[in-house]
Steps between C-alpha positions, in 0.01 A plus 500: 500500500631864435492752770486837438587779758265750654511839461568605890271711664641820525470726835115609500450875447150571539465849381784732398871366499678603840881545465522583858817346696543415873813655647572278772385149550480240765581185348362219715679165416354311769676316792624160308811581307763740459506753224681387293504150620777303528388189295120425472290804515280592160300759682793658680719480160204679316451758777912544511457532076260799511621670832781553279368623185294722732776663670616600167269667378477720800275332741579513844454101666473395810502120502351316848643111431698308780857426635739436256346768218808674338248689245614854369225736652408867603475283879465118530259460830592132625214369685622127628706140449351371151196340501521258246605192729182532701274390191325172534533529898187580721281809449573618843891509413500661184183796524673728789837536268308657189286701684776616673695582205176727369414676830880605456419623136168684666723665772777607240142677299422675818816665559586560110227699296729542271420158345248533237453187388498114640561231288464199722568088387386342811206312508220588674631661772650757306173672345283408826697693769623727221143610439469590826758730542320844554606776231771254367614517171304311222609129428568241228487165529674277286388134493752274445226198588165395446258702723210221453699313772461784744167535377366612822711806540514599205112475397414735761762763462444829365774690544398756645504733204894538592627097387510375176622175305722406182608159393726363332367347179196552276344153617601579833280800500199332289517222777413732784230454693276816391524718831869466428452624149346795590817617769717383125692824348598211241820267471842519435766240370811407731823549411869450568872652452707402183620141503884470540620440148618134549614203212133331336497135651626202289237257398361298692552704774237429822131669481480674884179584748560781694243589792362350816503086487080459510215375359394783325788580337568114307815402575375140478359598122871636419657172666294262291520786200855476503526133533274408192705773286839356662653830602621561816314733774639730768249618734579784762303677750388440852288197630349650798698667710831316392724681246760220443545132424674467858251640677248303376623215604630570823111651623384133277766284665373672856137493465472888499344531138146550520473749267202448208752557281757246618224220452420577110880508488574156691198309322482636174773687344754318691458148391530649105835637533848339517747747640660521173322571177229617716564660769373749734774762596369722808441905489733641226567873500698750337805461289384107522107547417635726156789177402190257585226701289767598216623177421180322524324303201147656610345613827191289527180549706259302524289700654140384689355821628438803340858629504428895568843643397775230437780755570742184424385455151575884441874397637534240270403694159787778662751198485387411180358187612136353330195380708354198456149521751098456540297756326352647777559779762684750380765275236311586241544860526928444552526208270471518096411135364761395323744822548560505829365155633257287483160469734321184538116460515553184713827358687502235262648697242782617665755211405430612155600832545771426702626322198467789282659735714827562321268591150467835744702870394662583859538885304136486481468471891737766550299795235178376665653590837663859370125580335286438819627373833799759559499711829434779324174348377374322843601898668277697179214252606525568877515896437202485312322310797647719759340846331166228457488479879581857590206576240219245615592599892496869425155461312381255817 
């Protein structure tokens, strides 16, 4: 079948074009991750991507993220230890350490008027106690997820006149629950740095996952993918909590794995690879997530969910890499069929297109990277939405 891409929705201007700009903005990264993260991170690499861009085109940022956060900023306002290892443990551990982090945000409001704009990636708790900070400035709030699953927030919030919404992808926007739609100022693509210039890969070389080990992101489908095409498979990125090989099975070996995440890994991807031809590799970052990406056959993704953003595919296309994944979130926005990748209607096809990878022009990944998913782009998206929200609040 032959996908075509979507047009994306465009920031929504209602009535007359507003070219208005926001001097000085709070950037709210949330509690998990550092900006920029050291390895795993696609939110905080995204928000460390157009902080930048920002800052040179004259906007003053203050970025709230946690310890560890080395990001260029107007002020970095570090609110606690990273968050991220507290995932998948009780409620009652995890829900005092982001509201924390935003009542710090909502006391760094109150003594800065200054700040003219919020643009908040927490869930949840960012627009809820952000919407009820008296005379604050207005907010967006980018979703990086799918709100149906905090359907009960997010189907009775209004914003209060004062907090909006953008996402991330035309299909992430058309699958918003309609409340949600109506807070929408539109959506706007991801994007990241230039890829190092590194050597294309031989052939042959191994097809990669990159992203949290779980169900919804397939790293079964890519196992058995890769072993009907016979090419090898490197798969990095967390299972729960657990960022390397050796950790994994130390907390396995000790009975301290209870993690959701560690059981999809033990039961099901496990048993598919062999340590060698496939192989899962840990968290990769840096210097070694470019090499791995760069010389890489394909980055697959066998997504099943609608993916909202994919920030990982838009890394790939920078290194020149093609995409071989399921038609469905947001892919078939990134993702040309047959230029850039391939996307599969159903996981059975992906051996086939894992066999056809190399019939892929790496140049063509690169030009569709330089002609939509620069920072320049993702940062002319997010100052439209900005003067959007200053407009709508100022008309509320």
């Amino acid at each position: 079948m032959v996908h075509t891409r979507p047009d994306l929705i465009t920031v929504d201007t209602r009535s007359e074009p507003v070219t208005a700009t926001p001097r000085v903005v709070l950037m709210d990264a949330g509690p998990w991750l550092p900006v920029p993260p050291p390895a795993y991170g696609g939110l905080e690499n995204v928000v460390s991507t157009l902080v930048t861009e920002l800052q040179a085109r004259g906007v003053r940022v203050v970025v709230a993220a946690s310890e560890g956060s080395t990001q260029a900023c107007e002020e970095l306002l570090v609110t606690g230890e990273p968050a991220f290892g507290l995932l998948g443990r009780p409620y009652t551990e995890v829900v005092g350490r982001v509201h924390d982090h935003v009542q710090q945000v909502a006391g760094y409001l109150r003594a800065h008027p200054e700040v003219e704009l919020v643009h908040t990636h927490t869930e949840v708790v960012g627009p809820s106690l952000l919407a009820q900070v008296d005379g604050g400035p207005p907010v967006l709030h980018t979703l990086h997820w799918d709100p149906s699953r905090q359907a009960g927030f997010y189907d009775g919030f209004d914003g209060r006149g004062r907090v909006f919404v953008n996402a991330v992808s035309a299909n992430h926007e058309r699958c918003m629950p309609e409340r949600v739609r109506r807070l929408s100022v539109g959506a706007v693509h991801l994007a990241t740095p230039p890829a190092p210039e590194l050597p294309d890969p031989p052939p042959g070389a191994p097809v990669v996952v990159l992203g949290r080990v779980h169900p919804t992101k397939g790293q079964d489908a890519a196992a058995l993918a890769c072993l009907d095409a016979d090419r090898p498979l490197v798969l990095a990125g967390p299972v729960g909590p657990y960022t390397t090989p050796a950790a994994l099975e130390a907390a396995l070996a000790d009975g301290t794995a209870t993690h959701a995440d560690v059981a999809y890994w033990r039961d099901v991807v496990a048993p598919l690879l062999d340590g060698g031809a496939r192989r899962w590799v840990g968290v990769v970052g840096g210097a070694d997530k470019a090499a791995l990406l760069a010389g890489a056959s394909a980055l697959l993704m066998p997504v099943r969910w609608e993916e909202p953003g994919a920030t990982v595919v838009v890394e790939a296309l920078a290194a020149g890499t093609p995409v071989i994944g399921m038609a469905r979130g947001a892919l078939p926005e990134l993702v040309e069929h047959g230029v850039t990748g391939f996307l599969a209607d159903h996981e059975s096809e992906l051996p086939a297109y894992v066999s056809k990878l190399d019939q892929l022009d790496r140049a063509a990944c690169r030009r569709a990277w330089a002609e939509r998913f620069t920072p320049a782009h993702m940062a002319d998206g997010y100052l439209a939405a900005y003067a959007e929200v200053l407009r709508r609040a100022a008309a509320a």
